[in-house]
DSSP file (Angstrom, degrees, kcal/mol; ACC not computed):
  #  RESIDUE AA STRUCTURE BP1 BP2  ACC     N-H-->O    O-->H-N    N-H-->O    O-->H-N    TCO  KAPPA ALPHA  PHI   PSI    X-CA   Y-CA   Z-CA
    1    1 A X              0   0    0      0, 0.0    91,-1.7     0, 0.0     2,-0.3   0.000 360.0 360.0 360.0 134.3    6.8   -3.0    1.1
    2    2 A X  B     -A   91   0A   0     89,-0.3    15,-2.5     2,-0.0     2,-0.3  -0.987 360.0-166.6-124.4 121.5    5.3   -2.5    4.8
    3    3 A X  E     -B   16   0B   0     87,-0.6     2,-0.3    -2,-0.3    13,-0.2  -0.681   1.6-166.5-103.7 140.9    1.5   -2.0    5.3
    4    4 A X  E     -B   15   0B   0     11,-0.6    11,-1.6    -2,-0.3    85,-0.2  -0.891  15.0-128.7-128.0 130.9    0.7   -1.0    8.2
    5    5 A X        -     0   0    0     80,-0.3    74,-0.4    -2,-0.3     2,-0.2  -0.143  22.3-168.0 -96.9 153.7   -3.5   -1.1    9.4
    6    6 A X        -     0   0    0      1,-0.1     7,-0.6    72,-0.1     5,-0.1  -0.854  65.0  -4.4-128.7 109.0   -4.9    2.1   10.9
    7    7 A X  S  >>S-     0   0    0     72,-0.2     4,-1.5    -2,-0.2     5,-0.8   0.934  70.2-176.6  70.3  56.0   -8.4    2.3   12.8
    8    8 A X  T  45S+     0   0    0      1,-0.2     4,-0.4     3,-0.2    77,-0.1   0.966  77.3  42.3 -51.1 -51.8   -9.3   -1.4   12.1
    9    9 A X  T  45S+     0   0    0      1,-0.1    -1,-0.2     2,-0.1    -2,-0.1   0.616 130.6  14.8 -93.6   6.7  -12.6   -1.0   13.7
   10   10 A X  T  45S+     0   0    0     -3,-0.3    -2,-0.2     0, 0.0    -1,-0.1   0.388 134.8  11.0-133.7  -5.3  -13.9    2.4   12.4
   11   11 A X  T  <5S-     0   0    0     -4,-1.5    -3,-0.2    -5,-0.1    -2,-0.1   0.235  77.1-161.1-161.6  11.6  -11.9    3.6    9.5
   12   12 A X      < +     0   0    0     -5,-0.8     2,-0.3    -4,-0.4    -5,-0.2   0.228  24.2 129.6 -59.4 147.5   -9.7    1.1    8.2
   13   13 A X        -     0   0    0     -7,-0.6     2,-0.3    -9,-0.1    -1,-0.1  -0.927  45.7-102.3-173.1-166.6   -7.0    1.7    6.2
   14   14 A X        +     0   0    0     -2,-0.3     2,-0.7    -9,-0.2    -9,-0.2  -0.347  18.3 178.0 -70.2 123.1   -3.3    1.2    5.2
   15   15 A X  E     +B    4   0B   0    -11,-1.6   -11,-0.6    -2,-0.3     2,-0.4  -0.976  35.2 143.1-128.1 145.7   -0.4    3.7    5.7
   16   16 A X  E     -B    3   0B   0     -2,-0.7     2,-0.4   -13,-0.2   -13,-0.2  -0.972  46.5 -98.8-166.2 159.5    3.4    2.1    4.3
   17   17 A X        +     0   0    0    -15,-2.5   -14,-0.1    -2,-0.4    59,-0.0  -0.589  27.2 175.0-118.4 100.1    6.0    2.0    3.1
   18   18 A X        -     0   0    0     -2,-0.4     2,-0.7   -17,-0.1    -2,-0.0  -0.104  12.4-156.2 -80.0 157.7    7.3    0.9   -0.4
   19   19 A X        +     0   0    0      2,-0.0     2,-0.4     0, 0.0    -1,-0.0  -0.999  15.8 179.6-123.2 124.6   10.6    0.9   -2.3
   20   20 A X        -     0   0    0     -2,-0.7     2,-0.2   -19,-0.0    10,-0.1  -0.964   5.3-164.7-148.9 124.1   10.9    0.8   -5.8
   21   21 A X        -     0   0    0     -2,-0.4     2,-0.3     9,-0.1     7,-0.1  -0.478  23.3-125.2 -66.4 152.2   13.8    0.8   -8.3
   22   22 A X        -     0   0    0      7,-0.2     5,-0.3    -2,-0.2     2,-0.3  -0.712  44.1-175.0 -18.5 121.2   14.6    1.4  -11.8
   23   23 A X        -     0   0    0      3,-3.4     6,-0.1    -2,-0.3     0, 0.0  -0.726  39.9-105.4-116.2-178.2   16.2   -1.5  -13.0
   24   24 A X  S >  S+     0   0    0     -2,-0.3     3,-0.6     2,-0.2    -1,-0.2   0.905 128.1  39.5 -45.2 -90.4   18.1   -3.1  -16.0
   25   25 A X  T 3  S+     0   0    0      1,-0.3     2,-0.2    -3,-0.1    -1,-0.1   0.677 133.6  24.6 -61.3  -8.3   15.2   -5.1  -16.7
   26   26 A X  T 3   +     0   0    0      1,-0.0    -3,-3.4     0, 0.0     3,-0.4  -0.625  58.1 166.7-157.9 107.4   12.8   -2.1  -15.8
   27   27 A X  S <  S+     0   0    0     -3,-0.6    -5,-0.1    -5,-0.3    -2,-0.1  -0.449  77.7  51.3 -96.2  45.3   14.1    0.8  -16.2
   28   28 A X  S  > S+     0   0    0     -7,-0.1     4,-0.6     2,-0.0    -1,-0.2  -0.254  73.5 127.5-175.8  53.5   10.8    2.7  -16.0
   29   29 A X  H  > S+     0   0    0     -3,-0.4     4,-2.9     2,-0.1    -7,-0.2   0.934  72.0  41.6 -69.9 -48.7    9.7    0.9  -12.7
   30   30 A X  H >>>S+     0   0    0      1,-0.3     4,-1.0     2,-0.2     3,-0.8   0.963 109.9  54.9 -90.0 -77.4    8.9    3.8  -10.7
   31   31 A X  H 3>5S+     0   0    0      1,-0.3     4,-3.5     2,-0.2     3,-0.3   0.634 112.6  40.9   4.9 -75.6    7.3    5.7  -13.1
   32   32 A X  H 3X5S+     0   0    0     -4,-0.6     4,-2.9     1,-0.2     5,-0.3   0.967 110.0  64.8 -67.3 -41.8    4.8    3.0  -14.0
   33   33 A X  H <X5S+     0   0    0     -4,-2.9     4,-1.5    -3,-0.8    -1,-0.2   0.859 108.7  34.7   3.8 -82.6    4.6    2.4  -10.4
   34   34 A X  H  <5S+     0   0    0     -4,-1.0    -1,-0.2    -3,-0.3     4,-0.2   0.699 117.4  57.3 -68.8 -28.7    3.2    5.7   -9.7
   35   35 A X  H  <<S+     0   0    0     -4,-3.5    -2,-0.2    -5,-0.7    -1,-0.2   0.924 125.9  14.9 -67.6 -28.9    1.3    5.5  -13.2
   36   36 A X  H  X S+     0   0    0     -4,-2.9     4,-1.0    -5,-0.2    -2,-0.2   0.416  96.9  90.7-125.8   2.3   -0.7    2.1  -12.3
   37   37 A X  H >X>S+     0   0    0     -4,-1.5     4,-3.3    -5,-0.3     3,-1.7   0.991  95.4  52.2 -89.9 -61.4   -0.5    1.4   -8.2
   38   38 A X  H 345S+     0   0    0      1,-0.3     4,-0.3    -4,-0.2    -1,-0.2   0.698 114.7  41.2 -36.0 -35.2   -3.9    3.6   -8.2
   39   39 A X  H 345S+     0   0    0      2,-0.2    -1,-0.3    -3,-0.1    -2,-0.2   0.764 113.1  49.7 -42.8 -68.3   -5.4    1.3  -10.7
   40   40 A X  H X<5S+     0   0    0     -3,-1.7     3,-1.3    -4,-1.0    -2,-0.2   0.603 101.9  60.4 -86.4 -41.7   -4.3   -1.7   -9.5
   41   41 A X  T 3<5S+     0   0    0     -4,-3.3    15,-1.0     1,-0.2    14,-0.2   0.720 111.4  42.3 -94.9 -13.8   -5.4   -1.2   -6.0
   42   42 A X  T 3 < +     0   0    0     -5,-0.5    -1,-0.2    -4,-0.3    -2,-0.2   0.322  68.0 147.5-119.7  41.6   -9.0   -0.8   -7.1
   43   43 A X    <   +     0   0    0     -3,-1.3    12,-1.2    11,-0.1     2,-0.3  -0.285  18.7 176.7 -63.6 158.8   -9.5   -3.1   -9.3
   44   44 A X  E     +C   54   0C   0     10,-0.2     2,-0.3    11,-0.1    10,-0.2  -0.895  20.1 163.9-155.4  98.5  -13.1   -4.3   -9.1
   45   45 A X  E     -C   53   0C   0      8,-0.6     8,-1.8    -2,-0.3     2,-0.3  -0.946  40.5-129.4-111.6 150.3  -13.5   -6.9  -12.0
   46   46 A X  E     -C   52   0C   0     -2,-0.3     6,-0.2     6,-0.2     2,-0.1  -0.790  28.3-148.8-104.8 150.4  -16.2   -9.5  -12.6
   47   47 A X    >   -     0   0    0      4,-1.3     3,-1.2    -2,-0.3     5,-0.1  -0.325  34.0 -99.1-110.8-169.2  -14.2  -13.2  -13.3
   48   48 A X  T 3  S+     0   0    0      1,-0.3     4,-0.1    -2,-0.1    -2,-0.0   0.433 123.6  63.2 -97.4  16.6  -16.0  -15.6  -15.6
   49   49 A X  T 3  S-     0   0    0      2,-0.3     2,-1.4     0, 0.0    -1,-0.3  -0.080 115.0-115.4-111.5  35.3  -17.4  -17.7  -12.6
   50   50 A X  S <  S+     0   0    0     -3,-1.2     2,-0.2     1,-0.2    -2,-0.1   0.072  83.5 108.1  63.5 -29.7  -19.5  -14.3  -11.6
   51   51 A X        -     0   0    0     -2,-1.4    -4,-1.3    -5,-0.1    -2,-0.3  -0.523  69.6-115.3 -99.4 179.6  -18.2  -13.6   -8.7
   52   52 A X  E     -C   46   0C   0     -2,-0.2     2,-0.4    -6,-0.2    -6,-0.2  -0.512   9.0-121.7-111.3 161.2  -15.8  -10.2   -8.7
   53   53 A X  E     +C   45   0C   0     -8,-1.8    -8,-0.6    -2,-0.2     2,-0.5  -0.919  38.7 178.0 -96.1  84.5  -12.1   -9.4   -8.1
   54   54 A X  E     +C   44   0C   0     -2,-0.4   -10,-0.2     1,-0.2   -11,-0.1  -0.938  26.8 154.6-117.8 131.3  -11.8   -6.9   -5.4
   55   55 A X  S    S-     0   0    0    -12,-1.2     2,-0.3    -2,-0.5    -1,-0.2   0.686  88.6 -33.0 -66.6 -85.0   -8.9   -5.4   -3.8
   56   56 A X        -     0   0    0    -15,-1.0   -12,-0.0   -13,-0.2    -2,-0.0  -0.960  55.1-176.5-158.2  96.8  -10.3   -2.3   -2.5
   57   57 A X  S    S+     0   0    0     -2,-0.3   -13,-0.1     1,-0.2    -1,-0.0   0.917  93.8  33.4 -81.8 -35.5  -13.1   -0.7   -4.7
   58   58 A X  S    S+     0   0    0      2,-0.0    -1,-0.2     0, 0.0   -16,-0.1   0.377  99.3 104.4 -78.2  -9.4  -13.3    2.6   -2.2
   59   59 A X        -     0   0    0    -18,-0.1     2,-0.3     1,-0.0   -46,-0.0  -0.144  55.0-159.0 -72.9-176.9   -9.6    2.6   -1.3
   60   60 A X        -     0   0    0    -19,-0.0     2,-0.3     2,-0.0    -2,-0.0  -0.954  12.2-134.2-159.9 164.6   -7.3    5.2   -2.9
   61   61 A X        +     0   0    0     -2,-0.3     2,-0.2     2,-0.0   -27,-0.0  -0.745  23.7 169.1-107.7 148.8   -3.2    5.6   -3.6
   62   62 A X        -     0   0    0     -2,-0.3     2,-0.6     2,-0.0    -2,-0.0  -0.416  17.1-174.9-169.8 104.8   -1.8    8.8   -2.8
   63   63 A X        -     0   0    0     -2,-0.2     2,-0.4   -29,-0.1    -2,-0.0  -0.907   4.5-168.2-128.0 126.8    2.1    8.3   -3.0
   64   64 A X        -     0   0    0     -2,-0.6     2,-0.1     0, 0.0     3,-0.0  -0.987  30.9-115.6-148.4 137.9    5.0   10.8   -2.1
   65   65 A X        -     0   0    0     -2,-0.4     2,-0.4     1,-0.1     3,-0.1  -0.162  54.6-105.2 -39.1 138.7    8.8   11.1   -2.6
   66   66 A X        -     0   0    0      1,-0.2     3,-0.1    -2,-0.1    -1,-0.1  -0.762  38.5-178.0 -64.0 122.1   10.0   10.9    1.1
   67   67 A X  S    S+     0   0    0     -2,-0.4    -1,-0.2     1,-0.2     2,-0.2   0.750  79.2  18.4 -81.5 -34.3   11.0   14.4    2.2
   68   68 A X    >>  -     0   0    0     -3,-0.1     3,-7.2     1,-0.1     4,-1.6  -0.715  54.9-162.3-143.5  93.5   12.0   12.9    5.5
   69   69 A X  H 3> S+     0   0    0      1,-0.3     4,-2.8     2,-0.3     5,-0.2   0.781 102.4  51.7 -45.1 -39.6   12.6    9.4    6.5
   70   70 A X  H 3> S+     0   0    0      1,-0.3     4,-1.3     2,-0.3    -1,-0.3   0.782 111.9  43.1 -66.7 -32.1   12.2   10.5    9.9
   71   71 A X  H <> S+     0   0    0     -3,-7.2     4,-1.8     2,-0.2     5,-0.3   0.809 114.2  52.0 -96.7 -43.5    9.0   12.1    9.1
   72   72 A X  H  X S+     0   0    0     -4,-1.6     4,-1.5     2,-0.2    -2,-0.3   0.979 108.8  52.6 -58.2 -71.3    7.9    9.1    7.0
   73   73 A X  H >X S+     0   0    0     -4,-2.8     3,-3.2     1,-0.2     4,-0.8   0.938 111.1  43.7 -33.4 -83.5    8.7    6.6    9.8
   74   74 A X  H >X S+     0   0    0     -4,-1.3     3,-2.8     1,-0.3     4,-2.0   0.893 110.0  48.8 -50.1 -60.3    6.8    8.1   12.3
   75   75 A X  H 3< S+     0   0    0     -4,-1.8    -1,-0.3     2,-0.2    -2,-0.2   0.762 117.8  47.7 -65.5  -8.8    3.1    9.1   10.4
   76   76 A X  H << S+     0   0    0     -3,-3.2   -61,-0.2    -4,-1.5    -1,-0.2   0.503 118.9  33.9-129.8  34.1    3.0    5.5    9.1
   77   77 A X  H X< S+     0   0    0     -3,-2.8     3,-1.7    -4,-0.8     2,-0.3   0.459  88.8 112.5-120.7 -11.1    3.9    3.5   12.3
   78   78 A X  T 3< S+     0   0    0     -4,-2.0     3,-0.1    -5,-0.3    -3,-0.1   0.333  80.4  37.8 -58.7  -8.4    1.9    6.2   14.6
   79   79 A X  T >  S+     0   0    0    -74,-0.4     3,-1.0    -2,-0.3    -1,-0.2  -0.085  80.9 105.1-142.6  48.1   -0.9    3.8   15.6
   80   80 A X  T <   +     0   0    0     -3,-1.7    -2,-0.1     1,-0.3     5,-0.1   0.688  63.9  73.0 -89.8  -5.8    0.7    0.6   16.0
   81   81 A X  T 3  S+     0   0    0     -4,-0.1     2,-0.4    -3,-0.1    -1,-0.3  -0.210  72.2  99.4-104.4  39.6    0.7    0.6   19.7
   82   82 A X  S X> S-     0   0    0     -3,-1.0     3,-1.8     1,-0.0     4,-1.6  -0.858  74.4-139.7-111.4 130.8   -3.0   -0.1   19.7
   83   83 A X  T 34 S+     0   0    0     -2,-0.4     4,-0.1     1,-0.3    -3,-0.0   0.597 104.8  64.4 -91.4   0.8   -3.5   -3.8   20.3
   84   84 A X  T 34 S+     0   0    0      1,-0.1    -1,-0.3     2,-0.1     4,-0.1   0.422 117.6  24.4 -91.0  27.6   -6.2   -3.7   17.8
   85   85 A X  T <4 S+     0   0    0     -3,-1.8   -80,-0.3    -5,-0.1     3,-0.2   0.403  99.8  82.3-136.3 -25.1   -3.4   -2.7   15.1
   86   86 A X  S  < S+     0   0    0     -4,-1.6     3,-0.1     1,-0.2    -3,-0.1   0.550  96.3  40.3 -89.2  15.8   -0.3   -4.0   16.3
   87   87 A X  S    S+     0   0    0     -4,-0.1    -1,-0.2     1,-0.1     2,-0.2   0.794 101.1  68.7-108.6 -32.2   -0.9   -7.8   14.9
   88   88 A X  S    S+     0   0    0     -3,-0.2     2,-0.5    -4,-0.1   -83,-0.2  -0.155  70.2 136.7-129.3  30.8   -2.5   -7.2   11.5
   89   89 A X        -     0   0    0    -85,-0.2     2,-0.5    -2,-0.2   -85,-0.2  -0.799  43.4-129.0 -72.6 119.0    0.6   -5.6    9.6
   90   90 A X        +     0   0    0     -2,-0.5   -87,-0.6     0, 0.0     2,-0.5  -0.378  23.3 171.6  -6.3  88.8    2.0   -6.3    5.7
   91   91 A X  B     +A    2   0A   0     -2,-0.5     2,-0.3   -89,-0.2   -89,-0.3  -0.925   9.4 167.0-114.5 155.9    5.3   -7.0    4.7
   92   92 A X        +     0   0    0    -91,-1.7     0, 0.0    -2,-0.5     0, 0.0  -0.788  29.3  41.8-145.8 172.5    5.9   -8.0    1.3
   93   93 A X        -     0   0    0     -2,-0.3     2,-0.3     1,-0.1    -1,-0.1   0.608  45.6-154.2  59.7 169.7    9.4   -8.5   -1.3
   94   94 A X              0   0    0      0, 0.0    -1,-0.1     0, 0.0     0, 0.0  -0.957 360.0 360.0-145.1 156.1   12.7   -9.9   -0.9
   95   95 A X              0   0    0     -2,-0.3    -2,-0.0     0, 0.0     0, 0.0   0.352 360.0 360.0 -42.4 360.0   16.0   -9.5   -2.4
């Protein structure tokens, strides 16, 4: 996965890109993926010491098949050569 920030001081948010398999041991990865990412990315829970469990309580998911890598590259690196954007990226997984 690669996050990349957009409009840090007026707008922020994420545009990336993820990879997800099927596997042996989950063979209904992408699926749930797509079923729970939305979910997941806002949870807003209260913990037992009171204070809450925030990702992103306003955020949203909105996830599409790549029609075009090309096209895909470009709209979610497009504002990365803004020096308030180009430090503050995401990378995530490994082999």
């Amino acid at each position: 996965m690669v996050l990349l920030p957009q409009d840090i001081t007026t707008n922020l948010h994420f545009h990336g890109i993820v990879v997800v398999k099927n596997s042996s041991m989950f063979p209904n990865k992408v699926r749930m993926f797509q079923e729970y990412s939305n979910r997941i990315w806002n949870t807003n829970k209260e913990l037992s010491s009171g204070n809450r469990d925030v990702i992103v309580p306003n955020g949203s998911v909105d996830i599409q098949e790549p029609i075009s890598t090309q096209n895909v590259s470009r709209y979610s690196t497009r504002k990365q050569d803004q020096y308030e954007n180009y430090e503050h990226y995401y990378i995530s997984g490994s082999k």
